[in-house]
ZAMIMI-719661 format. One record per atom (N, C-alpha, C): residue in one letter; x, y, z. Coordinates in steps of 0.2 Angstrom, whole numbers, plus 5000, padded with zeros to 4 digits. Example, Ala and Ser with C-alpha at 12.3 -4.5 7.8 and 13.67 -1.06 7.14 Angstrom:
BEGIN
A506649725039;A506249785039;A506649845039;S506449895035;S506849955036;S506450005039;
***
This chain:
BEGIN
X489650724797;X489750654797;X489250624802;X488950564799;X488350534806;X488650474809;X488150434813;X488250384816;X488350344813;X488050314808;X488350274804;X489150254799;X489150324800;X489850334795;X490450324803;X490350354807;X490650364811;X490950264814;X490150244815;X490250184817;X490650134811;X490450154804;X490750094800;X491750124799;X491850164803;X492650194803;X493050144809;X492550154815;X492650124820;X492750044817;X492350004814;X492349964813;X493149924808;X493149974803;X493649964799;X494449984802;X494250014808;X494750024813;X495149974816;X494549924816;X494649874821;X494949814817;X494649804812;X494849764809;X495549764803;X495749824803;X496349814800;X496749864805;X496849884808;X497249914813;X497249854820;X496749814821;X496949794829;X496649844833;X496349894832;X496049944839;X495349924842;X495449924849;X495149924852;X494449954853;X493949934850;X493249974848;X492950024854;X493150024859;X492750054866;X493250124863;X494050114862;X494450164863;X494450204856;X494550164851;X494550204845;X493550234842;X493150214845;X492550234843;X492550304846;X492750314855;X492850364858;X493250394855;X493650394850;X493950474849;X493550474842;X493350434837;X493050444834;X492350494832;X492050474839;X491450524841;X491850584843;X492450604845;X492450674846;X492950724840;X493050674837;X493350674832;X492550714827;X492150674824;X491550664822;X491150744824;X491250754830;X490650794832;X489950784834;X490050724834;X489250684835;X488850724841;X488350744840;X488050754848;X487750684851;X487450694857;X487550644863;X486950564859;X486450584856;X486050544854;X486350524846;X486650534842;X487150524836;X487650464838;X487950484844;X488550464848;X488250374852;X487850404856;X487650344857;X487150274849;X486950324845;X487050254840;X487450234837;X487950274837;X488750244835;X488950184837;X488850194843;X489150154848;X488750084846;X487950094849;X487750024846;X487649994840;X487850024835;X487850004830;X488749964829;X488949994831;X489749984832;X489949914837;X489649924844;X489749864848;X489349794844;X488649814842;X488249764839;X488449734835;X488749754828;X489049724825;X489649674825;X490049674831;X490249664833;X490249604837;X489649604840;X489549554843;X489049504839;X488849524833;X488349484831;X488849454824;X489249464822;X489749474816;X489649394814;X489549324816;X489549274813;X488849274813;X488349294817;X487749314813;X487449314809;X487749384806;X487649414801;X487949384796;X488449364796;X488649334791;X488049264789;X488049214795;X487549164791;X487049174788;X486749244790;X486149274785;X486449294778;X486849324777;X487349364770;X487149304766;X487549254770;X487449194766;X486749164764;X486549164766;X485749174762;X485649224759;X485849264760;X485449334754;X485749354748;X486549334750;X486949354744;X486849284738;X486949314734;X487049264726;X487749234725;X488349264726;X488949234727;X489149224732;X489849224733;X490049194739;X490349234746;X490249234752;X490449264757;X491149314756;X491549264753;X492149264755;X492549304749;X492049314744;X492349374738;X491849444741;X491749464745;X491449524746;X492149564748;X492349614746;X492849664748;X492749674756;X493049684761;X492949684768;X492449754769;X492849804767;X492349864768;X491749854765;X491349824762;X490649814757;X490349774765;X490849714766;X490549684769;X490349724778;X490649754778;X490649804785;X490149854784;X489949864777;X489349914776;X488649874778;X488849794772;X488149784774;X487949754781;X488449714784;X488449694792;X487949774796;X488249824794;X487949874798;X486949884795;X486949884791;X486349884788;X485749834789;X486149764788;X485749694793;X485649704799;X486249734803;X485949744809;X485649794813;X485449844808;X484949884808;X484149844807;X484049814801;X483449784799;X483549744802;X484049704806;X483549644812;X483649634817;X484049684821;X484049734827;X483849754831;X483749824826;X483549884830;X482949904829;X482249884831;X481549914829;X481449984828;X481750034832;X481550094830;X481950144825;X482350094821;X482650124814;X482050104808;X481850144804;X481550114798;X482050084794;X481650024792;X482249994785;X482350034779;X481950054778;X482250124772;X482750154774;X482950204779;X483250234782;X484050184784;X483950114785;X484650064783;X484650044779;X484350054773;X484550024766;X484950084765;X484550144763;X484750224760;X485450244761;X485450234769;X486150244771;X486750204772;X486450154771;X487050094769;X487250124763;X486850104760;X487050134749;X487550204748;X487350244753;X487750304754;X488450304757;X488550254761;X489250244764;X489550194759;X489050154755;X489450104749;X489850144743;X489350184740;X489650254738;X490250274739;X490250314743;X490750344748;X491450284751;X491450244752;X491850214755;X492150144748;X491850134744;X492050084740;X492250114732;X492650094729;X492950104722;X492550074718;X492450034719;X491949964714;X491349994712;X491150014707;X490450054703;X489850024706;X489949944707;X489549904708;X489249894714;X489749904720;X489649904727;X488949944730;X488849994728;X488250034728;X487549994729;X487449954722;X487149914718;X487149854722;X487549824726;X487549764727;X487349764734;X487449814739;X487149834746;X486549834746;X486349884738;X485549884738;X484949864737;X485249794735;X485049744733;X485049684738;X485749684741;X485549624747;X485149664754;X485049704754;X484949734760;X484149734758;X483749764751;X483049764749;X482749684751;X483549644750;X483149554748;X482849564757;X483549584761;X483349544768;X482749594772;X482549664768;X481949664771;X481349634769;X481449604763;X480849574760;X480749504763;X481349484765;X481449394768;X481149404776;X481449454779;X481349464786;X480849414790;X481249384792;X480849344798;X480749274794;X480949254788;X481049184784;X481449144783;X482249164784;X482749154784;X482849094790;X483249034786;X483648994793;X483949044799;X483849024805;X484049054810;X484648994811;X485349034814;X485948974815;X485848924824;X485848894824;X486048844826;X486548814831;X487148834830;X487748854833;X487848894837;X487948864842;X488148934846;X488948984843;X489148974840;X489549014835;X489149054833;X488749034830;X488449064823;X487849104828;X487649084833;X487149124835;X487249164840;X487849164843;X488149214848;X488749234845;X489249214841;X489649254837;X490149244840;X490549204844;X491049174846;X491549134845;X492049144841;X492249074836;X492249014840;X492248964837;X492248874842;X492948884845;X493348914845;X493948884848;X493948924854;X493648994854;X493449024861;X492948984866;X492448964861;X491848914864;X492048864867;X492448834865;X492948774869;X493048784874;X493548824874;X494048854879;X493548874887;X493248914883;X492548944888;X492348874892;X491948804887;X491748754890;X492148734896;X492848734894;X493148674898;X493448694905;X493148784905;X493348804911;X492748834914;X491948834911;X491448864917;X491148784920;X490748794925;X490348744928;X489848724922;X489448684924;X488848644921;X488548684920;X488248704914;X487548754912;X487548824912;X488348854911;X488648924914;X488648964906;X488848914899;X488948934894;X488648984890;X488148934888;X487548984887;X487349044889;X487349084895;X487149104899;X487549134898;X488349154896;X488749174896;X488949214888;X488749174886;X488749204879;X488249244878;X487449224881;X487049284880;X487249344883;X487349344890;X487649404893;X488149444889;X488749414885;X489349424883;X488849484879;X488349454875;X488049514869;X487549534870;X487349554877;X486749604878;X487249664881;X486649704878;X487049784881;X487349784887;X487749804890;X488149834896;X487849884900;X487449874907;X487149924910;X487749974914;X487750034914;X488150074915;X488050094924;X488650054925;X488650044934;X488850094938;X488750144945;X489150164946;X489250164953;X489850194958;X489750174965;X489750244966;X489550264972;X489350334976;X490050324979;X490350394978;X490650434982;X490350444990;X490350384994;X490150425000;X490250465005;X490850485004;X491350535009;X490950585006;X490750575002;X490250644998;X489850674999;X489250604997;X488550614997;X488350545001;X487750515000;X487250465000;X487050444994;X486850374993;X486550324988;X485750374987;X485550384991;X484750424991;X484750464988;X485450544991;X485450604987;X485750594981;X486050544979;X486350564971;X485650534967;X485450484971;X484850454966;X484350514965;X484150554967;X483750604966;X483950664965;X484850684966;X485050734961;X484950694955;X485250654953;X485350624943;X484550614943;X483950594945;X483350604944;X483250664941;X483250714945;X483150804942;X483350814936;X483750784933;X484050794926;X483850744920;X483450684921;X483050674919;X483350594918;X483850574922;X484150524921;X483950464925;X483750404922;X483450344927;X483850314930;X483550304938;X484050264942;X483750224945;X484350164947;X483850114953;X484650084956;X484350064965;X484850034966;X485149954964;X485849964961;X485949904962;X485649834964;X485649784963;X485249734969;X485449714974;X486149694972;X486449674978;X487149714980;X487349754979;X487949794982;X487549874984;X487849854990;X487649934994;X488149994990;X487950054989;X488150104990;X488350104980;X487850074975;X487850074971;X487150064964;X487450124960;X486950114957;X486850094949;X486250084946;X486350064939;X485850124934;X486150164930;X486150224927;X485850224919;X485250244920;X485350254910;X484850324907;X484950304901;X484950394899;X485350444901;X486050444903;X486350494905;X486550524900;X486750494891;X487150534888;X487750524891;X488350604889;X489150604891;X489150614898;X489150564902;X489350574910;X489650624912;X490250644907;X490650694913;X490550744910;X489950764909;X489550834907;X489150854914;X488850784918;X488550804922;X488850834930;X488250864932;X488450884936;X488950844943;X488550794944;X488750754949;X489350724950;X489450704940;X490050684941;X490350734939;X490650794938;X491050844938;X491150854947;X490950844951;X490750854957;X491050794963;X491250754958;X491750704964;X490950644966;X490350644964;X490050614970;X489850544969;X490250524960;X490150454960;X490850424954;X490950364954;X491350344947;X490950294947;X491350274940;X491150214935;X491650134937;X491150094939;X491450044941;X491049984941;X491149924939;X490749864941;X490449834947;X490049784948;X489949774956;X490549714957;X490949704952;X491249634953;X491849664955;X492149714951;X492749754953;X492649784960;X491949814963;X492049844969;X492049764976;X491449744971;X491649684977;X492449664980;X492749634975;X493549604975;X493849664981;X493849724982;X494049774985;X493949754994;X493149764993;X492849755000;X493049675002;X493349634998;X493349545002;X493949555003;X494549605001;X494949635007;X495049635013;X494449675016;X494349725021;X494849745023;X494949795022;X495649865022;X495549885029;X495949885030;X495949905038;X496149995037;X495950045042;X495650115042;X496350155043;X496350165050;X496950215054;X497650185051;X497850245049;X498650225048;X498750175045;X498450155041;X498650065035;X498950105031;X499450065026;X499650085021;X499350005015;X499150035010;X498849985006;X499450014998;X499249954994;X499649954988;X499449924983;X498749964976;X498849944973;X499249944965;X499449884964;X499949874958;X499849884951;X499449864949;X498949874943;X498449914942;X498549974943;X497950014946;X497550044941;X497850074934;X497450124930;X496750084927;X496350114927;X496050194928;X496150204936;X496050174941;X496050164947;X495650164949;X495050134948;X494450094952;X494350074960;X494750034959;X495049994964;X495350034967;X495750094966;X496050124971;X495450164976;X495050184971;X494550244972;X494150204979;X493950134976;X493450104982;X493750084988;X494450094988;X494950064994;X494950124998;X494950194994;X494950254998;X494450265001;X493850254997;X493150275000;X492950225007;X493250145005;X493050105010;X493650115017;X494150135017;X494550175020;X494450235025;X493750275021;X493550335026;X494050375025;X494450365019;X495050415017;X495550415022;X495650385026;X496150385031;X496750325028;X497250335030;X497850275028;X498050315023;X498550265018;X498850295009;X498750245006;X498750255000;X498550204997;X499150214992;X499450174989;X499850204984;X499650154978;X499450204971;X499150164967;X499650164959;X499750104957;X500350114954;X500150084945;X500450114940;X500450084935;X500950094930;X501250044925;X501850044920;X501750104917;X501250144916;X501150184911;X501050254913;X501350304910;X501450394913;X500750404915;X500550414908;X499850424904;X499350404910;X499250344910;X498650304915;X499050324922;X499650334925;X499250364933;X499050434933;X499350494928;X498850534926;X498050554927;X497850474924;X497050464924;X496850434933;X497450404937;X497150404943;X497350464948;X497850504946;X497650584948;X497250604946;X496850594941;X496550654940;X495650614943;X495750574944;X495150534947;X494950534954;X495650534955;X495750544963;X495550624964;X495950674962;X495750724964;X495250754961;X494750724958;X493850744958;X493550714962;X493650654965;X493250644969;X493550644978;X493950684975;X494650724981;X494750674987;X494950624985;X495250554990;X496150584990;X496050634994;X496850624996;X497450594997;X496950525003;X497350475002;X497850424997;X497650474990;X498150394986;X498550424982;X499150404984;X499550444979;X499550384972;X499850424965;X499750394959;X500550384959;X500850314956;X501750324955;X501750284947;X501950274943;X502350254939;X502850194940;X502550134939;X502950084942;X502950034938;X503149984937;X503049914933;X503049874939;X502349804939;X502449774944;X502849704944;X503149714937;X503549634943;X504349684945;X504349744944;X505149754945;X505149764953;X505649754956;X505649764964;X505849844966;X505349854973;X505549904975;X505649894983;X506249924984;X506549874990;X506449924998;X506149984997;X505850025001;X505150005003;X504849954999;X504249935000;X504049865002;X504749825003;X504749775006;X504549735014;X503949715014;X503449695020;X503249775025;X503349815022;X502949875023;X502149905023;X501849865018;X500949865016;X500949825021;X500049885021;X499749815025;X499149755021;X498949785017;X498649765011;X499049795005;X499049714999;X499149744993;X498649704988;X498449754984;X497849744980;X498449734970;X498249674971;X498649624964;X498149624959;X497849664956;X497449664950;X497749654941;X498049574941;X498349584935;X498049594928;X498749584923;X498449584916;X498149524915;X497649524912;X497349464910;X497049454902;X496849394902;X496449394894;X496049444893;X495649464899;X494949494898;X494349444897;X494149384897;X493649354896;X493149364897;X493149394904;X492449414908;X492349474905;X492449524902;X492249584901;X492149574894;X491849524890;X491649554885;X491349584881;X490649574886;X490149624885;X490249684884;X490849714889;X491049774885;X491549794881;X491949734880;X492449744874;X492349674870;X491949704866;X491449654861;X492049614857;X492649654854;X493149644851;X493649584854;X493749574858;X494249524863;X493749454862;X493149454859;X493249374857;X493749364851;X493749394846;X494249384841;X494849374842;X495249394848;X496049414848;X496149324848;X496949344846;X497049264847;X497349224852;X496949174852;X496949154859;X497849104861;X498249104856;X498749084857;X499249134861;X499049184860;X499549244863;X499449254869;X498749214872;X498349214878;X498849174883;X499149114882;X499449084885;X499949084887;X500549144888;X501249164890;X500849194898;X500149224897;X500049274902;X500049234910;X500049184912;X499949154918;X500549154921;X501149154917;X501749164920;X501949234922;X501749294918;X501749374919;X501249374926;X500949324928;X500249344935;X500749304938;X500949254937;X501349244946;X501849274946;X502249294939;X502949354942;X502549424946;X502249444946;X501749494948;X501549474954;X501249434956;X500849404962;X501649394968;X502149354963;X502749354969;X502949394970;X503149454966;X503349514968;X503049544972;X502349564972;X502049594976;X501949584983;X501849494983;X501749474991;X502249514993;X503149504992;X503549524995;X503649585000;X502849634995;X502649695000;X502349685007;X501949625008;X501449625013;X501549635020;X501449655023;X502049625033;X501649585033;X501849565037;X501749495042;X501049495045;X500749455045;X499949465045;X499349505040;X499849545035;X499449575030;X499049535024;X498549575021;X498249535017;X498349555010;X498449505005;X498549504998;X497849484998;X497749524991;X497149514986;X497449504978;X497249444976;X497349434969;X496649434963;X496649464957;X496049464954;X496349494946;X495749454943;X495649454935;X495149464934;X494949484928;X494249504925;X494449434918;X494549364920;X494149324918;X494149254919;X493849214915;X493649164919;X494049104920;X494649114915;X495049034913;X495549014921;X495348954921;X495648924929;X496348934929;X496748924921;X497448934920;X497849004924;X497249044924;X497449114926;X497149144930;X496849104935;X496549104942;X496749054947;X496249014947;X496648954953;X497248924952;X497448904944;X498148904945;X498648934946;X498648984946;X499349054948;X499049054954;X498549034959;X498549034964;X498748984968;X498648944964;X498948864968;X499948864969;X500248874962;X500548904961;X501248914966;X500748994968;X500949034971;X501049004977;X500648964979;X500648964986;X501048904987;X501248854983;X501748804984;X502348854983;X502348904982;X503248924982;X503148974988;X502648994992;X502649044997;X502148985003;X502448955005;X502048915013;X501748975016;X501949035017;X502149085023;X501449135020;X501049115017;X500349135013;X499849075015;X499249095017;X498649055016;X498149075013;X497649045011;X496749055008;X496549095016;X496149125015;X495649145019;X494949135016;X494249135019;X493749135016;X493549205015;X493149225011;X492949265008;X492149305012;X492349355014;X491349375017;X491149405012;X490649395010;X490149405003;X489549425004;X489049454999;X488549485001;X487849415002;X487449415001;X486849355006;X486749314999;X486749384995;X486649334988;X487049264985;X487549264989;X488049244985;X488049164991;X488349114990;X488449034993;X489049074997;X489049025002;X489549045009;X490049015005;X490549075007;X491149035004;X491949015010;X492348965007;X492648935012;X493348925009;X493248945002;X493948924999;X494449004999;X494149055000;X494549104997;X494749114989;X494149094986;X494249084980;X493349104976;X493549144973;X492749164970;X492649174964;X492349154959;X492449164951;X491749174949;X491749264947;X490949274943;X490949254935;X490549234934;X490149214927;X489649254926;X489949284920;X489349324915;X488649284914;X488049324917;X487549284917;X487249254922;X487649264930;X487449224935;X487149304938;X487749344940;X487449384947;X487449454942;X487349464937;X487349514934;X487949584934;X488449534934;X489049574933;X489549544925;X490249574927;X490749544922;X490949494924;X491449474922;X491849394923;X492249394928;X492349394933;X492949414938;X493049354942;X493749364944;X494149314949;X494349354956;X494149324961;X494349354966;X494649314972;X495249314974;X495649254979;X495949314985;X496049284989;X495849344997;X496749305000;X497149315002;X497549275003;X498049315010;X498049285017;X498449325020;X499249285023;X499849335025;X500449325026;X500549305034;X500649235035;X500549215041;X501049285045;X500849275052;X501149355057;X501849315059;
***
């Protein structure tokens, strides 16, 4: 099975089952067997369809003779992959995405015709290339439905949208933080240099780098080796506007898996204090043991916990607690291309699930401890309002200001929200918040 095949499986995964493309493509490829260069066109053939899907469509509509909306879903999943080969990706031949279109039409469709009808609109649109209306809409040209694109306007700043939607559908640079109880930022740059992998530092976050060419990461050496993990600069940021105090602190995070955020609290910690890193799910603290003890931060233990249920041994005991709730995802869609389709009506219970979470947890803080609140997106209904919120039902809390890196405007609210498109990260919310002493 190839890259194609592989990615149109991933596709129809997603659209009649609801799976998450990042998750179901990942088992798919190892399901598949793909090696590492097969693997990675899955993936873009996979995310880009997905992100280009209203696209693709306004061209179909030109090139098809009938209508949109009689194509059989799988036909249409074939040729979406096909267009977006021919007006994509340069180093595919169009031969090569016609042939193999035709091959999977075969194969995946009952219809005698289906064959025949891929290979016909796929010939049109190499013949048409570069003739076609281009769409107009930002719908239609970033692939976002209007009611997401609303939703988006009425909550970024002036001039943020655009900018947001383009980031949302260019590829995702593969970020990672150093291990520095480990190594240096220097010596991992020049170990992953050795093996042929490109690196440069980050711009603006110390002790971070941004990685490409590596193929399957946890093949390499490095990282078998504890000496870096996969993490954003917006996620490690949220961590450091903490500032975690070192000797005998005890910190708690709530929301933890994979545990990111645990990882960078230990490292910025110096490994010293406990970190207790917690999640609803067996499975997921597994994944921050097993993260934790590769890149051997003793400090954290992993527990199995739900975060609005109370635990009364934990009661003003932290000295920091890190509140990373569930959220829409808005700001991450660059890498889950899929979460602009979800509906957005189901979206709306969750602000009430973040201050039951948020309350619960303050109740851990002592007295003078520091609460950190954070989402990976951008809607104010589930940032500054569950902060506002909150803090009308807790006086005994206040904002503090946030120290940021030089890149960033001085801030004074305790309140900081990235946009995909400005500082070259995800969509995150970060609120800094301490328990008066």
């Amino acid at each position: 099975m190839g890259a194609r095949e592989t990615a149109l499986n991933a596709l129809i995964a997603c659209r009649k089952e609801g799976a998450w493309s990042n998750g179901v493509l990942k088992e798919y490829v190892q399901r598949d067997r793909l090696d590492p260069r097969d693997a990675g066109l899955a993936a873009r053939l996979c995310y880009g369809v997905l992100q280009n899907q209203a696209k693709l469509d306004f061209y179909l509509k030109q090139l098809l003779t009938g209508k949109l909306k009689d194509l059989h879903p799988v036909v249409r999943d074939i040729l979406h992959l096909g267009l977006y080969q021919i007006y994509e990706l340069d180093k595919i031949p169009d031969s090569a995405a016609v042939n193999e279109s035709v091959t999977l039409a075969k194969k995946y469709s009952r219809n005698p015709k289906a064959a025949s009808l891929v290979n016909g609109v796929l010939r049109n649109a190499v013949r048409t290339k570069g003739t076609l209306k281009e769409p107009v809409s930002y719908a239609d040209k970033y692939s976002h439905p209007e009611e997401l694109i609303s939703l988006l306007k009425s909550n970024l700043p002036k001039g943020s949208l655009e900018p947001m939607l383009i980031a949302d559908n260019a590829a995702p640079e593969m970020v990672v933080q150093v291990n520095t109880l480990r190594t240096t930022a220097a010596a991992l740059m020049q170990q992953l240099e050795t093996v042929g992998i490109s690196v440069r530092p980050h711009s603006w976050m110390k002790d971070c780098l941004v990685l490409s060419g590596t193929g399957n990461l946890e093949k390499l050496e490095a990282f078998q080796n504890g000496l870096f993990y996969v993490q954003d600069a917006a996620s490690k940021l949220s961590v450091l506007c903490a500032k975690l105090p070192k000797e005998g602190a005890r910190v708690l995070d709530c929301c933890a898996a994979p545990g990111g955020k645990s990882f960078a609290a230990a490292i910025a910690m110096e490994g010293k204090g406990s970190i207790t890193s917690c999640d609803v799910h067996a499975h997921k603290t597994a994944l921050i043991e097993n993260g934790a003890a590769r890149l051997g931060l003793a400090n954290i233990q992993a527990r199995q916990q739900d975060a609005t249920l109370a635990v009364p041994e934990w009661l003003e005991a932290m000295d920091a607690v890190i509140c990373d709730v569930p959220c829409s995802g808005l700001g991450i869609i660059r890498k889950k291309p899929d979460i602009r389709y979800k509906n957005l009506k189901e979206l709306e219970a969750l602000p009430k699930l973040q201050l039951q979470i948020l309350q619960n947890q303050a109740s851990y803080v002592k007295k003078g401890g520091t609460l950190l609140y954070s989402t990976c997106t951008v809607l104010r209904r589930e940032n500054e309002d569950v902060v506002k919120a909150f803090l009308t039902e807790n006086p005994d809390f206040f904002l503090e200001p946030l120290e940021l890196p030089e890149v960033f405007p001085k801030n004074e609210t305790g309140m900081l929200t990235l946009v995909p498109g400005e500082f070259d990260t995800d969509g995150f919310f970060i609120c800094r918040l301490r328990r008066k002493a």
